[in-house]
RONU-745555 format. One record per atom (N, C-alpha, C): x, y, z; residue in one letter; atom name; residue number from 0. Coordinates in steps of 0.1 Angstrom, whole numbers, plus 5000, padded with zeros to 4 digits. Last residue first. Layout:
% residues N
{{X,Y,Z},'A','CA',NUM}
...
This chain:
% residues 184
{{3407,4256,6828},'X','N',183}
{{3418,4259,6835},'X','CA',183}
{{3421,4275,6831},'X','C',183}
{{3373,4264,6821},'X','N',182}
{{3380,4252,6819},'X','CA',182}
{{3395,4262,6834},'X','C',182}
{{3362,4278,6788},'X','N',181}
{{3356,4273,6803},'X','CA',181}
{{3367,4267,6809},'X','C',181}
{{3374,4299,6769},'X','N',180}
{{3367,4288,6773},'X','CA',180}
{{3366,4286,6791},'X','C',180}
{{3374,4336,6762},'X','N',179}
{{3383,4331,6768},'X','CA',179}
{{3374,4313,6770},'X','C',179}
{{3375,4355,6747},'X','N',178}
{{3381,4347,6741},'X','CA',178}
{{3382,4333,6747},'X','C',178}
{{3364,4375,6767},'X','N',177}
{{3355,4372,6749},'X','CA',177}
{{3362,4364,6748},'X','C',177}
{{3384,4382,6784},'X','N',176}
{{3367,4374,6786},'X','CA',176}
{{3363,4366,6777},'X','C',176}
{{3414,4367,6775},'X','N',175}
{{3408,4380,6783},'X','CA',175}
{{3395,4374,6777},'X','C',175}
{{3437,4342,6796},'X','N',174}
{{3427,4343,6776},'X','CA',174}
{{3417,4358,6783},'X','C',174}
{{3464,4351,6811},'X','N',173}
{{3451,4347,6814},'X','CA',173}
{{3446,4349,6798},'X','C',173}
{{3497,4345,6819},'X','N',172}
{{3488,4352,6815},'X','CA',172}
{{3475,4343,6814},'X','C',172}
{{3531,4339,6829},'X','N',171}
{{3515,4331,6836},'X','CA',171}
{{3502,4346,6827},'X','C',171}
{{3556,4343,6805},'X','N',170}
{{3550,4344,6820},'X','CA',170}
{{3534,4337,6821},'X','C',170}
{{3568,4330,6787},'X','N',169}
{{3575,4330,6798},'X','CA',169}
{{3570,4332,6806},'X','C',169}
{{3551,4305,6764},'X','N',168}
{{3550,4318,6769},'X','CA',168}
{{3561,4322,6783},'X','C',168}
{{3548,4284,6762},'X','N',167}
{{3560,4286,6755},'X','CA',167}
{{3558,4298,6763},'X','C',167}
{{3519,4270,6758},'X','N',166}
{{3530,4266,6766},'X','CA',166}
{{3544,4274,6767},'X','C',166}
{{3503,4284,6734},'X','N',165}
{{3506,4289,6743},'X','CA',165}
{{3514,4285,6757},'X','C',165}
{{3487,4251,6726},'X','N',164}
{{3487,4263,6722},'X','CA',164}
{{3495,4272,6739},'X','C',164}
{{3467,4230,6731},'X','N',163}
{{3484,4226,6735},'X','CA',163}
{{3489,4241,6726},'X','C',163}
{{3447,4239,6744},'X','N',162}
{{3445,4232,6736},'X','CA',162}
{{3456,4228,6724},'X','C',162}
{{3463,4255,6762},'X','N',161}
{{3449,4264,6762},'X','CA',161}
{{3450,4252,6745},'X','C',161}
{{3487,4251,6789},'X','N',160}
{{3482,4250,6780},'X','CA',160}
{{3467,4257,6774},'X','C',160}
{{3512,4257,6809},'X','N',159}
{{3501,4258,6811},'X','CA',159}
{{3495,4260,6793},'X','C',159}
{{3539,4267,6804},'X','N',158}
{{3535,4255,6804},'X','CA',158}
{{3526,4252,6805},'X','C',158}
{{3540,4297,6808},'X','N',157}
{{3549,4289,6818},'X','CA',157}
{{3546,4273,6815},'X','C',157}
{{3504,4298,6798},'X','N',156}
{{3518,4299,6801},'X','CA',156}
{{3520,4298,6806},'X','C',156}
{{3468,4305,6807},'X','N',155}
{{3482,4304,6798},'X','CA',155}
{{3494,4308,6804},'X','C',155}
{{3435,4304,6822},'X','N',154}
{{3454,4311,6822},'X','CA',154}
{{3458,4298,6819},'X','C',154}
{{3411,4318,6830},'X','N',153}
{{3414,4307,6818},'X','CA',153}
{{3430,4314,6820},'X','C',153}
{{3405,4328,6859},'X','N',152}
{{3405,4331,6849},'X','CA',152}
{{3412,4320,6840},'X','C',152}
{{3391,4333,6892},'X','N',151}
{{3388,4326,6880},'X','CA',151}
{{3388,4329,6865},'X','C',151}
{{3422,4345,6908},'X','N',150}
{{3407,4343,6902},'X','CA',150}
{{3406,4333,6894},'X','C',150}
{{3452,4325,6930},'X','N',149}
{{3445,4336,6913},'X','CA',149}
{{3430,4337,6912},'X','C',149}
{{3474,4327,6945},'X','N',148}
{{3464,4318,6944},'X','CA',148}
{{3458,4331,6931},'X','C',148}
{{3511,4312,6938},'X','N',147}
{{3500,4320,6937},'X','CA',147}
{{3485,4315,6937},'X','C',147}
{{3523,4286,6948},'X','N',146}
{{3536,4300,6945},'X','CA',146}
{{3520,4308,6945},'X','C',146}
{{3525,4263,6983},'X','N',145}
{{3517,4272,6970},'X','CA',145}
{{3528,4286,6963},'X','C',145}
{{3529,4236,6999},'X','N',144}
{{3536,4247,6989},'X','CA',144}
{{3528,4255,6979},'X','C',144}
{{3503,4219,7002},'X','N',143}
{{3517,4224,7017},'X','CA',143}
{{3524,4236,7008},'X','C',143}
{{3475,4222,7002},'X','N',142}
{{3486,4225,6990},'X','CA',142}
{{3493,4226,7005},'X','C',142}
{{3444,4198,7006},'X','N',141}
{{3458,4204,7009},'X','CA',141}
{{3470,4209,7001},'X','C',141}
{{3410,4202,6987},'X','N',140}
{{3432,4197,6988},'X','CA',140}
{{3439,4205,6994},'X','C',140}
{{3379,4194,6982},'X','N',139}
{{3391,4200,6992},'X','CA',139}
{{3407,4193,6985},'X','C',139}
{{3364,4194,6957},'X','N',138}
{{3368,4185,6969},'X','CA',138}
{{3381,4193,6975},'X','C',138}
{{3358,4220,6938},'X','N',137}
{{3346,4208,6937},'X','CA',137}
{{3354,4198,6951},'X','C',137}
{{3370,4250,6933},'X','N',136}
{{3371,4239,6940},'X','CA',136}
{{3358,4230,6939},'X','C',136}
{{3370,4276,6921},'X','N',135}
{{3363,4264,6911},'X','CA',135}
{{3365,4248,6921},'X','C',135}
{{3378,4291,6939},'X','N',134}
{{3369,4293,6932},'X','CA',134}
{{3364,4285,6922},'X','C',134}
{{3407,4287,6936},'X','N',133}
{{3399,4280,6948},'X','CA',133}
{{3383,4282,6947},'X','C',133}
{{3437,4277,6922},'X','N',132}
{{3419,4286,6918},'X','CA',132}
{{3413,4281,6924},'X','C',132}
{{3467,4286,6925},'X','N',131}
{{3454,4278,6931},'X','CA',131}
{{3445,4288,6924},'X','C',131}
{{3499,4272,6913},'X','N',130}
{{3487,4284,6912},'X','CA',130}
{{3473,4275,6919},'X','C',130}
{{3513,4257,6913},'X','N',129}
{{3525,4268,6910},'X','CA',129}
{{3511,4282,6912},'X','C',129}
{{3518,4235,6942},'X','N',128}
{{3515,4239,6935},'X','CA',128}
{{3515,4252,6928},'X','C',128}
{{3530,4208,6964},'X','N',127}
{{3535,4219,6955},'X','CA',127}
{{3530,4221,6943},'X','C',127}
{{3517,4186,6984},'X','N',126}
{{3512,4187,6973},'X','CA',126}
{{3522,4202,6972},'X','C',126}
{{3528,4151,7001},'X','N',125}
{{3525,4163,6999},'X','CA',125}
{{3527,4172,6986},'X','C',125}
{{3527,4123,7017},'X','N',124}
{{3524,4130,7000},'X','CA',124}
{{3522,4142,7005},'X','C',124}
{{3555,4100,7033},'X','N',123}
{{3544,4113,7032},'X','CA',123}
{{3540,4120,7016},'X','C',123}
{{3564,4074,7026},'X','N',122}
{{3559,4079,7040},'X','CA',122}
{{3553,4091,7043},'X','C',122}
{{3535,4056,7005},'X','N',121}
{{3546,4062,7009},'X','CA',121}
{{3547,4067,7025},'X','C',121}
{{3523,4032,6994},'X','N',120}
{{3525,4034,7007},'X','CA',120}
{{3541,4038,7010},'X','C',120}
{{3505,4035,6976},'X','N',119}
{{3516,4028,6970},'X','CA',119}
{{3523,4025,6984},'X','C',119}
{{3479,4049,6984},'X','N',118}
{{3477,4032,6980},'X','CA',118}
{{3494,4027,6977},'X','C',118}
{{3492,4073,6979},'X','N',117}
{{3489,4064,6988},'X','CA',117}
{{3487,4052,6992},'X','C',117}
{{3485,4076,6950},'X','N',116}
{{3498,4077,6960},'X','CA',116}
{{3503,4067,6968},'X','C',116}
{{3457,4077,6953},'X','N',115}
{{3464,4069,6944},'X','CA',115}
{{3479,4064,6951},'X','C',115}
{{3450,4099,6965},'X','N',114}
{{3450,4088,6967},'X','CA',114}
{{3455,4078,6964},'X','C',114}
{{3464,4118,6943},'X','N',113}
{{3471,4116,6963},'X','CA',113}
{{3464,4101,6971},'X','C',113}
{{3451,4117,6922},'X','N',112}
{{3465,4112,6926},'X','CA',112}
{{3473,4112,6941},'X','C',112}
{{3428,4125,6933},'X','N',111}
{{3430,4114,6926},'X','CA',111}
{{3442,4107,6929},'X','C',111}
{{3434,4155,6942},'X','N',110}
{{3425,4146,6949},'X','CA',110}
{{3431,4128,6947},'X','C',110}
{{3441,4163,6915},'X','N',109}
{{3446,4161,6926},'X','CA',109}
{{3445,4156,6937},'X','C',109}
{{3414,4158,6901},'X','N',108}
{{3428,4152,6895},'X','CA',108}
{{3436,4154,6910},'X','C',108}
{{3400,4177,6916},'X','N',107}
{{3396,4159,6911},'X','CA',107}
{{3407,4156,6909},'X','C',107}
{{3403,4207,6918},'X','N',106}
{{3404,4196,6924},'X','CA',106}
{{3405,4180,6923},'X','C',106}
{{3395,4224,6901},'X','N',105}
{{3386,4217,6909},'X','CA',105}
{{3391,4209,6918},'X','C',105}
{{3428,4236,6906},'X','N',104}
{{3414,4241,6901},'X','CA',104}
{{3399,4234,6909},'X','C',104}
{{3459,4236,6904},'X','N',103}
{{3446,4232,6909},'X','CA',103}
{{3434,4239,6907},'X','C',103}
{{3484,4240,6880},'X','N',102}
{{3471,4242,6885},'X','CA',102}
{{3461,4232,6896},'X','C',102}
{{3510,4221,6884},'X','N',101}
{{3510,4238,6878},'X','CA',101}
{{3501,4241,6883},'X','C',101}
{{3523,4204,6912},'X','N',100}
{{3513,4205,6898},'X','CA',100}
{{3513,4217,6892},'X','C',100}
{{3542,4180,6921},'X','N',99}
{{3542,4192,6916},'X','CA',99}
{{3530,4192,6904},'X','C',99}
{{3540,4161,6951},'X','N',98}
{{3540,4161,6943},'X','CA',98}
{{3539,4176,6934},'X','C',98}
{{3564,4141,6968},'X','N',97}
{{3561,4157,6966},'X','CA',97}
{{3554,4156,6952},'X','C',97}
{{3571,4119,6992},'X','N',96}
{{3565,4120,6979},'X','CA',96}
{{3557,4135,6976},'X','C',96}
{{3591,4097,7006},'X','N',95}
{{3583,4112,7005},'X','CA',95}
{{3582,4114,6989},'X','C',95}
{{3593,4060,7008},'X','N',94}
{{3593,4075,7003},'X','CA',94}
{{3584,4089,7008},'X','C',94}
{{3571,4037,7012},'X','N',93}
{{3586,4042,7024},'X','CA',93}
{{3595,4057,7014},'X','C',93}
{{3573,4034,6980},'X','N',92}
{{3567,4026,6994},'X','CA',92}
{{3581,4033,7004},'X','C',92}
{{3580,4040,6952},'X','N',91}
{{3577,4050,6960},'X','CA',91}
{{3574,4041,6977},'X','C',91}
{{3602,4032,6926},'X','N',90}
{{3599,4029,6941},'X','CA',90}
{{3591,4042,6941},'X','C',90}
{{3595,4047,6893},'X','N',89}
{{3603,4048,6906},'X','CA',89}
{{3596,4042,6916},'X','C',89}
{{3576,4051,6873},'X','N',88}
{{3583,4040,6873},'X','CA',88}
{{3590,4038,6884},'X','C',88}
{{3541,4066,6872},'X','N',87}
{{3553,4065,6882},'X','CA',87}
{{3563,4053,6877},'X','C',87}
{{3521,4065,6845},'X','N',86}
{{3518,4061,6860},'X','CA',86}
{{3539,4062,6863},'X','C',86}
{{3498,4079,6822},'X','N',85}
{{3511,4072,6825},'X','CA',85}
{{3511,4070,6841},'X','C',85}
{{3471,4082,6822},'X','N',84}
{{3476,4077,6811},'X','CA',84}
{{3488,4077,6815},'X','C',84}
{{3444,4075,6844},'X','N',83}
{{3456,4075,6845},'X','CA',83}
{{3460,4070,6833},'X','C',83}
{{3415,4097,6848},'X','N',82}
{{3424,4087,6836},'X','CA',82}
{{3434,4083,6839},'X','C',82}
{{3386,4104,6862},'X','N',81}
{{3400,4110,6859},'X','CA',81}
{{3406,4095,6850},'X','C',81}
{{3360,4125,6852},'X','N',80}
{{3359,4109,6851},'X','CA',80}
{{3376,4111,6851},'X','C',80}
{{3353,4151,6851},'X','N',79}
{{3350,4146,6863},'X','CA',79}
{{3352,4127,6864},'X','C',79}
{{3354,4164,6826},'X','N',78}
{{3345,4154,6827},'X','CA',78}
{{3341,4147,6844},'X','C',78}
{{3360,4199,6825},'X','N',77}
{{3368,4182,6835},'X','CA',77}
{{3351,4179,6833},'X','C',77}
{{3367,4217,6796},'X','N',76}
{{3358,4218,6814},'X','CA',76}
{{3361,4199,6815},'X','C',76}
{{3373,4214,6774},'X','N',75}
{{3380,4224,6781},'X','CA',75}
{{3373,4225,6793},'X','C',75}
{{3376,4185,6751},'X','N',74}
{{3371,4201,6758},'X','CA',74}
{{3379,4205,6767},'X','C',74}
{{3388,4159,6751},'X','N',73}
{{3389,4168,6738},'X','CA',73}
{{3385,4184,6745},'X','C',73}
{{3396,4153,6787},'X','N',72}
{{3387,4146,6774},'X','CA',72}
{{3397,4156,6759},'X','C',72}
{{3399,4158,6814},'X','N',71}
{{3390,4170,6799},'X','CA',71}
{{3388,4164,6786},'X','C',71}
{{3411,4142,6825},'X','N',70}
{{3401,4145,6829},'X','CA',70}
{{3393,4156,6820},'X','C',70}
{{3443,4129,6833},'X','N',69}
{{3433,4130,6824},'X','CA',69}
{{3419,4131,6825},'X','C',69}
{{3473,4125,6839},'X','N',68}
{{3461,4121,6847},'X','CA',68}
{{3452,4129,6832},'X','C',68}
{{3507,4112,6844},'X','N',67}
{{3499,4119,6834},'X','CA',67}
{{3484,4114,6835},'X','C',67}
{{3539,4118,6859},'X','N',66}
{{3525,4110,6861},'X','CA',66}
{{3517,4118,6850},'X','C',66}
{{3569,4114,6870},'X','N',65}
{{3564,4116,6865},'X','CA',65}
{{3549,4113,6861},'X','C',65}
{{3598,4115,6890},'X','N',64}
{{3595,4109,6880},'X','CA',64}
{{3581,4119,6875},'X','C',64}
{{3631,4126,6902},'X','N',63}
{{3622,4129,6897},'X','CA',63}
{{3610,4119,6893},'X','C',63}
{{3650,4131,6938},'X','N',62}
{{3647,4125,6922},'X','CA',62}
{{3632,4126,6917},'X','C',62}
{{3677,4151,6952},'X','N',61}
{{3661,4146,6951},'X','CA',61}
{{3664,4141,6933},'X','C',61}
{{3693,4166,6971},'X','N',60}
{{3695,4157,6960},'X','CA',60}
{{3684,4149,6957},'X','C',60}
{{3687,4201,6973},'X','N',59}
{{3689,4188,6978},'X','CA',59}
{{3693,4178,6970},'X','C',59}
{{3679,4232,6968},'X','N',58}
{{3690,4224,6973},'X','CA',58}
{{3697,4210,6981},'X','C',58}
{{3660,4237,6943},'X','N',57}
{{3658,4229,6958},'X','CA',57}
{{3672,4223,6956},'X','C',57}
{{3661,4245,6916},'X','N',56}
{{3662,4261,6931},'X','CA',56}
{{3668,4248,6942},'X','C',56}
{{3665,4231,6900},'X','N',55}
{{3672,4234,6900},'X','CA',55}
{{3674,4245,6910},'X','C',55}
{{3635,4224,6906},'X','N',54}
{{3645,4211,6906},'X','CA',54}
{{3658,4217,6911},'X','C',54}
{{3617,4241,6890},'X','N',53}
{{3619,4241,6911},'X','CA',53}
{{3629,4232,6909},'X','C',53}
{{3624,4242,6868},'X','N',52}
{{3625,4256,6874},'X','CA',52}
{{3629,4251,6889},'X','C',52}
{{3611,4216,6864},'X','N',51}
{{3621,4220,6861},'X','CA',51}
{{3629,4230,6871},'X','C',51}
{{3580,4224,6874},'X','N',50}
{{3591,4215,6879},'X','CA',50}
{{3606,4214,6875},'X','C',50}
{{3578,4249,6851},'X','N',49}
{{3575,4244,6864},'X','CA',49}
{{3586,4238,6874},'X','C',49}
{{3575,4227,6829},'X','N',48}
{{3583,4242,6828},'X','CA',48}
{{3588,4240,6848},'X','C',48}
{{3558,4202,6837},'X','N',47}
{{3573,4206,6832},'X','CA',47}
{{3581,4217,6837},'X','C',47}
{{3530,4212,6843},'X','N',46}
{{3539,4211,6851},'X','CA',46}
{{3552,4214,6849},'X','C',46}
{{3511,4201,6822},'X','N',45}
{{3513,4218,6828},'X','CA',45}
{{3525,4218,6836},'X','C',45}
{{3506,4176,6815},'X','N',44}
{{3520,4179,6808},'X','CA',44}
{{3522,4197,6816},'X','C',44}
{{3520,4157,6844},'X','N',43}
{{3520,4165,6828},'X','CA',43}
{{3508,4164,6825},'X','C',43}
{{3535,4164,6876},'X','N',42}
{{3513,4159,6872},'X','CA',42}
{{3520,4166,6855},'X','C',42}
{{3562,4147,6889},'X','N',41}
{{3556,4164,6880},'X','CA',41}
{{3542,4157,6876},'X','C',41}
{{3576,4145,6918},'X','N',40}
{{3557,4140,6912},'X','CA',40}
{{3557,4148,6905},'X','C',40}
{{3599,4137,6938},'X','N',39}
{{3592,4146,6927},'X','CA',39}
{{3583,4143,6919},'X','C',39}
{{3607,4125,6966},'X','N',38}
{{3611,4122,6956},'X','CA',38}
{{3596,4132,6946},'X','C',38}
{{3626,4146,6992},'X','N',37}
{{3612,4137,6984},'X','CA',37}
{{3620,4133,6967},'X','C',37}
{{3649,4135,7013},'X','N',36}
{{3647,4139,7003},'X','CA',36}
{{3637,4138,6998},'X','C',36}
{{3649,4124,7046},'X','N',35}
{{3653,4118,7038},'X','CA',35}
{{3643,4129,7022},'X','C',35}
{{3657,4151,7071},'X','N',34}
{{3650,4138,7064},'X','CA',34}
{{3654,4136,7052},'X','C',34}
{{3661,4175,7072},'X','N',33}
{{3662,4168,7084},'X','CA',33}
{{3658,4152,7084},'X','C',33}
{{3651,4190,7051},'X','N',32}
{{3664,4195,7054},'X','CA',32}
{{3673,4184,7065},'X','C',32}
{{3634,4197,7045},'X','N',31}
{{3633,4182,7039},'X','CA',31}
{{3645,4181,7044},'X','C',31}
{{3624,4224,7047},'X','N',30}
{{3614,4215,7055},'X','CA',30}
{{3617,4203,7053},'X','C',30}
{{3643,4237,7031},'X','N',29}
{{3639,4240,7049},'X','CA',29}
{{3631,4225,7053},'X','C',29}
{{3635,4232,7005},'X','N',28}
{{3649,4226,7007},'X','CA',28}
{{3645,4228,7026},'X','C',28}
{{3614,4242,7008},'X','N',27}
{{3609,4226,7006},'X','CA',27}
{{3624,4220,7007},'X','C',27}
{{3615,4272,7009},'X','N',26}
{{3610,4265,7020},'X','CA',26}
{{3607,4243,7015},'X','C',26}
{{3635,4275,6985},'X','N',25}
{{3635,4274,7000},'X','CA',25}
{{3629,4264,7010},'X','C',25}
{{3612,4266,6963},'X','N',24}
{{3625,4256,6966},'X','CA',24}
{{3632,4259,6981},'X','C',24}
{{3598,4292,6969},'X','N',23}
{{3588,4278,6975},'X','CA',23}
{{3605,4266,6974},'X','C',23}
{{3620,4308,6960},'X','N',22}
{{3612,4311,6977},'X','CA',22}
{{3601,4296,6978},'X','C',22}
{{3617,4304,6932},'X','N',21}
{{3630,4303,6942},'X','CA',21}
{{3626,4302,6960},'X','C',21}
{{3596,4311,6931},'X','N',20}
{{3596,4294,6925},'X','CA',20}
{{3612,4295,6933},'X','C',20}
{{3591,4336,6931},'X','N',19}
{{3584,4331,6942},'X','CA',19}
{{3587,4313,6937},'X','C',19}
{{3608,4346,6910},'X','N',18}
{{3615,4349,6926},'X','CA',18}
{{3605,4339,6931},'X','C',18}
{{3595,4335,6892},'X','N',17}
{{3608,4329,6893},'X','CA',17}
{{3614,4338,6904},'X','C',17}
{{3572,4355,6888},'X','N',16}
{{3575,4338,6888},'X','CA',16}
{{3587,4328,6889},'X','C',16}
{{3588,4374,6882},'X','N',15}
{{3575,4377,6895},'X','CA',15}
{{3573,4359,6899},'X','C',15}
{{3598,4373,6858},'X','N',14}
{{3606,4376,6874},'X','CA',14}
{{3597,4371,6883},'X','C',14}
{{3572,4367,6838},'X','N',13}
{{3587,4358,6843},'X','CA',13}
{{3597,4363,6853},'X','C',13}
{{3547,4385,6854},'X','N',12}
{{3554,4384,6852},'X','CA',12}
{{3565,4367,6848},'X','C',12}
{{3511,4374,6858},'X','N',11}
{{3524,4373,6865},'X','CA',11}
{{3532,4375,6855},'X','C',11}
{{3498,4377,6836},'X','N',10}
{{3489,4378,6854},'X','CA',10}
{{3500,4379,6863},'X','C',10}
{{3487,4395,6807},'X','N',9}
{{3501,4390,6816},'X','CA',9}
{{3495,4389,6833},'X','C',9}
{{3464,4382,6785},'X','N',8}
{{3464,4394,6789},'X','CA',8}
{{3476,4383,6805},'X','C',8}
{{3457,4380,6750},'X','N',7}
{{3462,4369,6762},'X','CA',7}
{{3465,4381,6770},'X','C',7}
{{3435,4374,6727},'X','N',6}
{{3441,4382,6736},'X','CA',6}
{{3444,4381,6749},'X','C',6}
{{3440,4357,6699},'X','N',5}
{{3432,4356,6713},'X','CA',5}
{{3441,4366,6719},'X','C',5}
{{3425,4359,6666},'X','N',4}
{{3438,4362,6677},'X','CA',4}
{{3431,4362,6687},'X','C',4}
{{3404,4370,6649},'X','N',3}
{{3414,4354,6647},'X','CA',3}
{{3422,4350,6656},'X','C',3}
{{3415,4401,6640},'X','N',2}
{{3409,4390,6640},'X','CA',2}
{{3411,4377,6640},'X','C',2}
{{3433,4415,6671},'X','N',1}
{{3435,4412,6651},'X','CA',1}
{{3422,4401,6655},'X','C',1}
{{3428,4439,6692},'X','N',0}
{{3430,4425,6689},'X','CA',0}
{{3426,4423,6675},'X','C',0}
């Protein structure tokens, strides 16, 4: 490793991530197959890549919006105080409501927004996520859709950020020890 350089080390492939984002649009095209469509929760900005990717696997006619929560402040470990800096423009009351997140981790922010959800009074929230870190859990969450669950490692890419650095990357890699902050 050059000096100055972070050594990003690959956790998942771009195949390895795009067979199992085809196989979670399965099972959410299966399970919506008999009902009325969800409508799409991407959590930004980790998500995008992501939700994109799943939009175009799930064979339904579903809609999208969008939500931006906030809990690390300037650092890289959750203040534990969440933020709503953008909020949903679409109906949600009497909706299914899917939401997509790239990471769970502790949990708070997900937690957050499902209550939140809720309060709008849909007819179901459920959670599609692209990676669990269950090892940093602070409050339970149900994931109905999970693509991988992972260690406790600082991971980059597919969208997944490291202080808006490394979004761009095709596959899901981790910051290796020495390099690596506290945090997602």
């Amino acid at each position: 490793m050059a000096a100055g350089r972070t050594e990003i080390r690959c956790l998942f492939s771009a195949e390895t991530i795009a067979k199992r984002v085809q196989e979670l649009a399965i099972e959410i095209t299966t399970a919506y197959a008999n009902q009325p469509p969800p409508l799409l929760i991407g959590a930004l900005k980790g998500s995008w890549i992501f939700m994109a990717d799943l939009v175009r696997q799930i064979k339904l006619p579903i809609c999208c919006d969008f939500v931006k929560l906030s809990s690390y402040g300037a650092g890289s470990t959750t203040t534990g105080q969440i933020k709503m800096q953008l909020d949903m423009t679409l109906p949600t009351k009497g909706q299914h409501l899917l939401i997509v997140e790239d990471i769970i981790d502790t949990g708070l922010s997900t937690d957050w927004l499902i209550r939140h959800l809720r309060g709008k009074q849909p007819a179901s929230v459920r959670v599609c996520a692209l990676l669990d870190k269950p090892s940093r859990r602070r409050v339970p969450v149900t994931i109905d859709y999970l693509g991988f669950t992972i260690p406790d490692h600082f991971i980059v890419g597919y969208g997944i950020d490291w202080a808006e650095q490394h979004r761009e990357l095709p596959y899901i890699g981790y910051i290796a020890e020495g390099d690596a902050p506290h945090g997602k």
